[in-house]
C-alpha positions, 0 to 999 in steps of 0.5 A, spaced: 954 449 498 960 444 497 965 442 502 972 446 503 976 439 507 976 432 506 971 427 509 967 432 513 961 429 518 954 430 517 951 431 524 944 428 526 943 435 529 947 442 529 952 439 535 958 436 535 956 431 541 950 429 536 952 422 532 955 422 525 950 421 520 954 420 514 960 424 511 962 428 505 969 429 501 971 434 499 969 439 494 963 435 493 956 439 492 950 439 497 943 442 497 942 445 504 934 447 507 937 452 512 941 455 517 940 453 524 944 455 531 948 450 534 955 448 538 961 453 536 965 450 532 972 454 531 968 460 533 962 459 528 956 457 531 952 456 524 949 450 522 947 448 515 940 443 514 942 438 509 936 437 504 936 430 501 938 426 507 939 427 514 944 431 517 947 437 519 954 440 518 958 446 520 959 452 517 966 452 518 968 446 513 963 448 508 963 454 502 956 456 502 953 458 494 947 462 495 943 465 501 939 460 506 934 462 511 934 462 519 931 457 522 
């Protein structure tokens, strides 16, 4: 997956109201263990698991690269 915006958060849950685990800039590649439902944001309620540290972040700010499970 890479990111489509500068310096996105990454959630400690799949909600905009859960704090920030960290942020990632723009176009950077990350790996992600699944996709979750969570808050809607910008009409999207798709949330992508990161896989090598904590956090969560939205579909709507990330390029998914391949298929994912629900989880």
């Amino acid at each position: 997956m890479t990111t489509r915006h500068a310096c996105r958060n990454a959630r400690t849950g799949p909600d905009t109201r859960y704090r920030i685990a960290g942020s990632m800039r723009q176009d950077g590649l990350v790996t992600i263990t699944c996709e979750k439902k969570g808050a809607t944001v910008l009409g999207d309620n798709r949330w992508y698991e990161l896989a090598h540290r904590p956090g969560y972040v939205t579909a709507q700010y990330v390029r998914n690269l391949s298929r994912v499970r629900w989880w």
